[in-house]
N, C-alpha and C positions, 0 to 999 in steps of 0.2 A: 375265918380269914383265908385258909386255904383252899376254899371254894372259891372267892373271889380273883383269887389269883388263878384260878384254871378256866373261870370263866372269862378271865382277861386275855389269856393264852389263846383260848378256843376264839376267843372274836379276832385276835390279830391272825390266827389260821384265815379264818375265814374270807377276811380284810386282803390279804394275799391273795388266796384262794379266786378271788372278786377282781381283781385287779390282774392277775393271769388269765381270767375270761375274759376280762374287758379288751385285753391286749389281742387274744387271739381273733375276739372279734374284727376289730379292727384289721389285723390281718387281711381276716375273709372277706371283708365289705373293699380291702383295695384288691385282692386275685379275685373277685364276682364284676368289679368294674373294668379288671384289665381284659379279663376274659369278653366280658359283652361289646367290648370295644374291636376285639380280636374276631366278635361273631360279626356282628355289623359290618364290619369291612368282606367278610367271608359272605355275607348276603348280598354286598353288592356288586362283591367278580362272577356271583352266579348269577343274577340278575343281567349283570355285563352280556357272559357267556351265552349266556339262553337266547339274549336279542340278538347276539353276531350268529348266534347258529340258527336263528327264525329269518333271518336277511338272508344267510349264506342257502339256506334252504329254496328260499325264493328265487333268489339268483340260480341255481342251480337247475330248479323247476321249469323257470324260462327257459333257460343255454338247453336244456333235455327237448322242451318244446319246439325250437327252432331246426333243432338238429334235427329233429324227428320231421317235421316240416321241409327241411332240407330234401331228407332221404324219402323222404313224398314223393316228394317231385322231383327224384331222380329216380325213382321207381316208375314212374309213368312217361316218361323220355326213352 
């Protein structure tokens, strides 16, 4: 009789036990989606960044071109 009762004990441990991972799970599956939310957005200001500084490159590359262009032909003047 009193194996039954410890094996009762020992399932409701358990039972807890089960129900304290489940919970933590839970947890982790909402901070793993707030996170990937948090990266994605972080993927797309670099994404952003990299194209304003491939534009600003170009632009720059030109303005260097001309000037040099410029001082061409005030070199030969």
């Amino acid at each position: 009789y009193l194996m039954t009762i410890v094996m009762g004990l020992h399932g409701l441990q358990i039972e807890k036990q089960a129900s304290e991972i489940y919970r933590n799970l839970r947890k982790l599956v909402r901070s793993f989606s707030d996170f990937g939310g948090k990266w994605n957005v972080l993927g797309k200001h670099l994404k952003n960044a990299a194209s304003q500084y491939d534009e600003g490159q170009t632009k720059l590359d030109k303005f260097t071109m001309q000037l040099d262009h410029i001082q061409s032909d005030s070199d030969k003047s």
